[in-house]
VOPAGU-2260 file (C-alpha; in pm, 1 decimal, decimal comma):
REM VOPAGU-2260
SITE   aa  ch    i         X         Y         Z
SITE  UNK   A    0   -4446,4   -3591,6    8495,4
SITE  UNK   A    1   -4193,4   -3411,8    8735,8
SITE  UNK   A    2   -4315,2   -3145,5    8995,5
SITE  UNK   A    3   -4247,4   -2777,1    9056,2
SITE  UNK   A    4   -4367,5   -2536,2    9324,7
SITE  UNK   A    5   -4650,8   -2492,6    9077,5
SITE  UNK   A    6   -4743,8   -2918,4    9137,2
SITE  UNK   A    7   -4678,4   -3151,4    8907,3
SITE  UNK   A    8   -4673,7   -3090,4    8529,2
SITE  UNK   A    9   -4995,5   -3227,0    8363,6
SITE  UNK   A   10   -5014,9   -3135,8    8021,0
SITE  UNK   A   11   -4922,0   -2869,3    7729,6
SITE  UNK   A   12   -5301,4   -2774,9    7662,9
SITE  UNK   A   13   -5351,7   -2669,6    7285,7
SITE  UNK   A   14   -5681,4   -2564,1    7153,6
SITE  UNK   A   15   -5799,9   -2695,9    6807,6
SITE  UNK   A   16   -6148,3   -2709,6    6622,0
SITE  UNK   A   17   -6144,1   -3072,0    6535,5
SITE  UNK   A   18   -5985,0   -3218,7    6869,0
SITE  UNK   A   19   -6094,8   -3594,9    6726,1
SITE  UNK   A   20   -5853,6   -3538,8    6441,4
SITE  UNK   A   21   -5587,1   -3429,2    6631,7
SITE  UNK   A   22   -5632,3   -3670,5    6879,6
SITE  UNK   A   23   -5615,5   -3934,9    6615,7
SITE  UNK   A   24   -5341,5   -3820,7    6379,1
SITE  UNK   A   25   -5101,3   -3816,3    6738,5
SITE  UNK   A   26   -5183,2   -4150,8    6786,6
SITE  UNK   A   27   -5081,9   -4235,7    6440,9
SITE  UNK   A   28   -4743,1   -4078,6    6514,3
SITE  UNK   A   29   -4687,0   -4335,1    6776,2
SITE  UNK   A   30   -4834,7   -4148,6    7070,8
SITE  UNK   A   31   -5070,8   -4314,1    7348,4
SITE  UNK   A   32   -5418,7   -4183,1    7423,0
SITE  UNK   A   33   -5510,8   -4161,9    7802,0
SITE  UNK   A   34   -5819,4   -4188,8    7944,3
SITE  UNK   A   35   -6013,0   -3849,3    8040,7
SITE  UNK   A   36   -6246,6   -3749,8    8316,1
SITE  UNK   A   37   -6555,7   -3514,5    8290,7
SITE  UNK   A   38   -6368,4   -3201,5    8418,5
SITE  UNK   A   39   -6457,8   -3023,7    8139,4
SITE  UNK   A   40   -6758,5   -2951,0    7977,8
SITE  UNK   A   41   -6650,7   -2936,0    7611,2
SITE  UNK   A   42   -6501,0   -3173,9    7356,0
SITE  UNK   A   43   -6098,4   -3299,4    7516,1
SITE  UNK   A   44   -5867,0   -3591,0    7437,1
SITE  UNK   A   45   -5523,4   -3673,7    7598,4
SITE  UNK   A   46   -5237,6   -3809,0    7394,7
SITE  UNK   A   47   -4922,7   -3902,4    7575,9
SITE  UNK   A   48   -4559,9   -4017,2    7515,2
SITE  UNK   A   49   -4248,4   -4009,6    7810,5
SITE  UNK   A   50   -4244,1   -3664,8    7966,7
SITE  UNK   A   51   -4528,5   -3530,9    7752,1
SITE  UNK   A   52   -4879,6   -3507,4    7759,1
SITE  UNK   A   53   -5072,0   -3311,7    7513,3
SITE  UNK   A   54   -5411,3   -3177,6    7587,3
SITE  UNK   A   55   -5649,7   -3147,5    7296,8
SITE  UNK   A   56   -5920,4   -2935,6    7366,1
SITE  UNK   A   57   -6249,5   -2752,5    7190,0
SITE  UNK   A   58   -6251,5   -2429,2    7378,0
SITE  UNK   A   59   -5995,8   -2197,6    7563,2
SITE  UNK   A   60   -5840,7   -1867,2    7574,4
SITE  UNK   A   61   -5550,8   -1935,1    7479,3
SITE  UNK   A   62   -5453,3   -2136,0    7183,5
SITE  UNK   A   63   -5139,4   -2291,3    7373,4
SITE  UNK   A   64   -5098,3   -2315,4    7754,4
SITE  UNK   A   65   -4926,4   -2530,7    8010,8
SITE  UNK   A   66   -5095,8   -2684,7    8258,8
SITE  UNK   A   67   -5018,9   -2790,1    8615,9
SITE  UNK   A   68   -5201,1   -2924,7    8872,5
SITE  UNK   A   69   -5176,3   -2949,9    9250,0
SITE  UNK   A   70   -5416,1   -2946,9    9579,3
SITE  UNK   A   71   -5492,4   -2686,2    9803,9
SITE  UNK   A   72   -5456,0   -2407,5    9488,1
SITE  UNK   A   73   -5578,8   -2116,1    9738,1
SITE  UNK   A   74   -5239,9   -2181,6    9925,9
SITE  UNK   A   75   -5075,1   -2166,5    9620,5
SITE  UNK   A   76   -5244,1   -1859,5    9564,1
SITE  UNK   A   77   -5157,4   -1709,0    9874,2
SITE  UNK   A   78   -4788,2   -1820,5    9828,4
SITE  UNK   A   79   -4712,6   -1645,5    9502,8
SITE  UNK   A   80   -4912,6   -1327,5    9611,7
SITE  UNK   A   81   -4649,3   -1318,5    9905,2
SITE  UNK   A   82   -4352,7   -1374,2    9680,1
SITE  UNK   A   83   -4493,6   -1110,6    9430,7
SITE  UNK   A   84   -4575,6   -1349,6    9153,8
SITE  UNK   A   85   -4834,4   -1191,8    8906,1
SITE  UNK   A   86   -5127,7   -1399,4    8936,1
SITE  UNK   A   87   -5339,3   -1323,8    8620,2
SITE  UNK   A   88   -5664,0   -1475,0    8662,6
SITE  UNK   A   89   -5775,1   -1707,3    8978,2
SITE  UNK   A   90   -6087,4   -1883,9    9038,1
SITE  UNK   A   91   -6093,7   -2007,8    9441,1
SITE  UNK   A   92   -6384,4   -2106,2    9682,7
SITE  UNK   A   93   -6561,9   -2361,8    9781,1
SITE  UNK   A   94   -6788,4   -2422,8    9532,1
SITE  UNK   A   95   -6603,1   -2351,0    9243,7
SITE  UNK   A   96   -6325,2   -2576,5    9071,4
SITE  UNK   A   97   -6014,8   -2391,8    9186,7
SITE  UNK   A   98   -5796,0   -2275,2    8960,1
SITE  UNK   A   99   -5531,6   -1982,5    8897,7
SITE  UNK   A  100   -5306,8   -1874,2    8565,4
SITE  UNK   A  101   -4987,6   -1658,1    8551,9
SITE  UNK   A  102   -4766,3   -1604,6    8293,6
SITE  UNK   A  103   -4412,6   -1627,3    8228,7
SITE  UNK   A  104   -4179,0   -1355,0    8080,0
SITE  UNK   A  105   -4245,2   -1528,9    7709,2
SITE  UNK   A  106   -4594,3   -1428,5    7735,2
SITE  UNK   A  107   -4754,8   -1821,6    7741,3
SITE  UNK   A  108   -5006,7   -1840,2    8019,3
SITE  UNK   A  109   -4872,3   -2125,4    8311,7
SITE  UNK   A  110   -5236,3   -2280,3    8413,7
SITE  UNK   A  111   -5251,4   -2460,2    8768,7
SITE  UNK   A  112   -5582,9   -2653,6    8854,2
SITE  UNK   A  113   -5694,3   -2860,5    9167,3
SITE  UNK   A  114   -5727,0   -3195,8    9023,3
SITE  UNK   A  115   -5641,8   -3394,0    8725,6
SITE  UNK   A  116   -5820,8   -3419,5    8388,4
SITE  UNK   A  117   -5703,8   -3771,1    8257,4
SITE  UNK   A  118   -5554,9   -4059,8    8371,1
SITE  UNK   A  119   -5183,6   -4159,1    8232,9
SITE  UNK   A  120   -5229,1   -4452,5    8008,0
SITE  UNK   A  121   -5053,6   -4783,3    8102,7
SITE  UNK   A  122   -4804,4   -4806,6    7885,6
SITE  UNK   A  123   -4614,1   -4449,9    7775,5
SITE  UNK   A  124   -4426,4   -4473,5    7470,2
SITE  UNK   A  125   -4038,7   -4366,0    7545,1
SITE  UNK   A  126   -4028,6   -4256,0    7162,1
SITE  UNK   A  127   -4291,2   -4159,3    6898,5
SITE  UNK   A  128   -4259,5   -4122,6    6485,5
SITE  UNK   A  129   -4065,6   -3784,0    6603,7
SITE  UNK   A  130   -3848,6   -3921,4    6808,9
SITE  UNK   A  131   -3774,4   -3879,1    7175,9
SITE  UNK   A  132   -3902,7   -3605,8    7359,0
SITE  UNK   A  133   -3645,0   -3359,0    7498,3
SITE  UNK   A  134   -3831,8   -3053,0    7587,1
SITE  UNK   A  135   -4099,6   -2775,7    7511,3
SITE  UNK   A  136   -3865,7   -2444,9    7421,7
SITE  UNK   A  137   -4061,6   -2127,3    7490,5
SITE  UNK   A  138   -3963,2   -1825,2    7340,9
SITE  UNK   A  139   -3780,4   -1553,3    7551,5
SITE  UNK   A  140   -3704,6   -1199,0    7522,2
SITE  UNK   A  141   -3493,4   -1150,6    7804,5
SITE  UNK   A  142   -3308,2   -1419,3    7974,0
SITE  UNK   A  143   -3245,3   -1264,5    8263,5
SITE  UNK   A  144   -3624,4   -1192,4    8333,0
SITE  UNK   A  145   -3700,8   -1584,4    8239,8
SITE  UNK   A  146   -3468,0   -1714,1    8498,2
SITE  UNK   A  147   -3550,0   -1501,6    8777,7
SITE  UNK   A  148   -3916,3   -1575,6    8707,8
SITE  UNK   A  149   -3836,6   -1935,7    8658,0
SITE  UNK   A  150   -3592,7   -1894,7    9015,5
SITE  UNK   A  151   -3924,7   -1762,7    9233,0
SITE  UNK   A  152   -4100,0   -2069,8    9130,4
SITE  UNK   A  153   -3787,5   -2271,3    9300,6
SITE  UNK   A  154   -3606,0   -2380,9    8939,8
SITE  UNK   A  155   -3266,2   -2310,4    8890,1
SITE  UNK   A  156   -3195,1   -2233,1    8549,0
SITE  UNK   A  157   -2872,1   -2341,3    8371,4
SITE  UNK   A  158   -2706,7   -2197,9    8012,9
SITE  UNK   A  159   -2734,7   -2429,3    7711,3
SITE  UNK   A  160   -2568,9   -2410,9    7391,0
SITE  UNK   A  161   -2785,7   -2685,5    7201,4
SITE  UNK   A  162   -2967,6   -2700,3    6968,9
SITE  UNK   A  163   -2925,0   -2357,6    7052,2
SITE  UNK   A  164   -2841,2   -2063,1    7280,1
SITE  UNK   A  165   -3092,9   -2043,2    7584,8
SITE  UNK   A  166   -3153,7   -2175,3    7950,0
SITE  UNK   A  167   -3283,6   -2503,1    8058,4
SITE  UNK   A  168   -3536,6   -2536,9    8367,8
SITE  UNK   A  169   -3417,9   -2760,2    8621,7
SITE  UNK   A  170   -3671,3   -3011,2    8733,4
SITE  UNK   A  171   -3904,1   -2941,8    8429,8
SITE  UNK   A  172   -3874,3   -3058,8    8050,5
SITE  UNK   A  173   -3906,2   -2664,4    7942,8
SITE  UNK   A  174   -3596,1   -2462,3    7830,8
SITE  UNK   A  175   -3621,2   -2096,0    7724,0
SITE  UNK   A  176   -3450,7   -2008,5    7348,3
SITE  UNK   A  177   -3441,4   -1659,8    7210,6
SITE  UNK   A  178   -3711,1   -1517,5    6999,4
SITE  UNK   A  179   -3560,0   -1413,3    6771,7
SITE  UNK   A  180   -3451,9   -1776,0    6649,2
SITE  UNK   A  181   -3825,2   -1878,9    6679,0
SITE  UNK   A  182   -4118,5   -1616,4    6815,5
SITE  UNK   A  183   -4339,3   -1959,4    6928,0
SITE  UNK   A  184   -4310,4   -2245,6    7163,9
SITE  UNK   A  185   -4159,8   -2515,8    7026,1
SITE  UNK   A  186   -4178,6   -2921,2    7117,5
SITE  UNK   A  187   -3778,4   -3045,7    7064,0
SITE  UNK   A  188   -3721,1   -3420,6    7010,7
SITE  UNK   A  189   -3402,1   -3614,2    6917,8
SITE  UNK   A  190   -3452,9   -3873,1    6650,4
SITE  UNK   A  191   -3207,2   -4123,9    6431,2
SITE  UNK   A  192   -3130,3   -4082,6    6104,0
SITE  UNK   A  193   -3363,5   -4360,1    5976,9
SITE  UNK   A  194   -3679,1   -4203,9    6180,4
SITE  UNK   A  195   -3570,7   -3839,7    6031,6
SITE  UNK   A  196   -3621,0   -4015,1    5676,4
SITE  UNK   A  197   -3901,0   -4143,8    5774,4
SITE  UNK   A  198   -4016,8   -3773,6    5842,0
SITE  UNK   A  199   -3937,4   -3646,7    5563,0
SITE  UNK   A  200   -4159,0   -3931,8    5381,6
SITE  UNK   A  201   -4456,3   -3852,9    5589,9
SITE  UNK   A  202   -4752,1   -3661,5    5531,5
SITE  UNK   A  203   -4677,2   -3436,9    5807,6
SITE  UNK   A  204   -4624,6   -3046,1    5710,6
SITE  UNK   A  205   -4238,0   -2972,7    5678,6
SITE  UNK   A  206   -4148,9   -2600,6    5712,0
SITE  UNK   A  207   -3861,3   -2364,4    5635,5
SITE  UNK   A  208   -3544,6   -2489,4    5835,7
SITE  UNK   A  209   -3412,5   -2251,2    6044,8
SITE  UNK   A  210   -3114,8   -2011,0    6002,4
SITE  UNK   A  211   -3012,1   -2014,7    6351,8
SITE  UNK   A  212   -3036,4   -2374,5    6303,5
SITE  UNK   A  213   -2858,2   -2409,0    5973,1
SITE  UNK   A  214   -2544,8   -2597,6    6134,4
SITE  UNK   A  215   -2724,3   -2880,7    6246,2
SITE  UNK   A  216   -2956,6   -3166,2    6134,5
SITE  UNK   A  217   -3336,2   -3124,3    6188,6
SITE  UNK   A  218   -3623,0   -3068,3    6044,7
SITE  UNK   A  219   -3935,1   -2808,3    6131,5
SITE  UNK   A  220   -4274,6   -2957,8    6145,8
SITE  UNK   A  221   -4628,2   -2812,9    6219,7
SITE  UNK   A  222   -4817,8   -3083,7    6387,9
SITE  UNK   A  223   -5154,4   -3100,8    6481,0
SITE  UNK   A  224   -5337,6   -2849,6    6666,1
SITE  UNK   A  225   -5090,3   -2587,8    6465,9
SITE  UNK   A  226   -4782,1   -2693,9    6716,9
SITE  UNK   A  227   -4446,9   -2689,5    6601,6
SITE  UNK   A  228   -4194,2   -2896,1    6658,2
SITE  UNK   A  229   -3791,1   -2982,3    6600,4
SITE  UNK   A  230   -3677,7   -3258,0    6533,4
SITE  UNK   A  231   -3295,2   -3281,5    6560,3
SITE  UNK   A  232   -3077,9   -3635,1    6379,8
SITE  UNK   A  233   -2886,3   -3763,9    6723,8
């Protein structure tokens, strides 16, 4: 995983009832499960492919987060106050397992905590049955508010015109699309035109293409833990 100002990207954190199913129906798909700690106290699972870790867990606030994690979080904390970064929740001392959340301008909560939850797995699979990973596109309102947020964090932001209109967050695998193509996050992977058969074969659940999408190849997908994804023919 690459690093930002925030540490280094551990996972996209979804919350789901039956994280054992989730965990295995990713691992059918061709991802790799990593091994977890005892950080938390509830059910988790890790399933991994290159750039992209996915989270599984039993409880949280929020159904879909992304979490970072880094040392010395009360410096962190301290930082962003001083740059005049909303901090939305932090949880700092001595005692406690430090840990702070924010949010960007798309509304998903950014989570950064003090030490790592799982251990990447020894081999990471470059491509899954979707494909290979490109990014996680988060919904934006205003792109103008996403890349100066994105800027006080230290990323430059750059315009992109595929798969569609929207910015691109240098040093991360996150870009920023508009919401009105899609009002959710979104994982994007490129796949060939045999795999994207082979998707359309699968049990997996296909949804309504999308019109802001309709002049290229993909399909839409809800995959476990109710995330979607695109899948675009290379």
């Amino acid at each position: 995983m690459v690093s930002s100002l925030l540490g280094r990207l551990l996972e996209l954190s979804l919350v789901t009832a039956d994280t054992g199913d989730a965990w295995q129906q990713y691992q059918k798909l061709g991802f790799e499960a990593a091994p977890t700690g005892d950080i938390w106290p509830h059910a988790y699972g890790v399933v991994t492919c290159e750039n992209l870790a996915l989270g599984l867990h039993a409880v949280g606030e929020e159904a879909l987060s992304i979490t970072f994690v880094r040392p010395e979080v009360a410096a962190l904390h301290r930082e962003l106050s001083a740059a005049q970064v909303d901090i939305e929740h932090a949880r700092l001392g001595a005692d406690v397992f430090n840990e702070l959340t924010l949010r960007e301008p798309g509304g998903v909560a950014l989570r950064v905590l003090e030490a790592r939850s799982f251990s990447p797995p020894q081999q990471m699979p470059q491509q899954t049955a979707l494909g290979r990973f490109i990014s996680l596109s988060l919904p934006g309102r205003d792109m103008d508010a996403a890349q100066a947020f994105w800027h006080s964090l230290g990323h430059e932001c750059t315009p992109i015109t595929e798969p569609w209109e929207g910015l691109r967050v240098s040093g991360l695998p996150l870009s920023v699309h508009a919401r009105r193509a899609l009002p959710e996050p979104a994982l994007v992977f490129h796949a060939s035109a045999q795999a994207m058969r082979s998707l359309t074969a699968s049990s997996l659940e296909r949804e309504r293409k999308l019109p802001a999408l309709r002049d290229m190849a993909h399909e839409r997908l809800r995959l476990p833990a109710d995330v979607a994804a695109l899948v675009f023919e290379l």
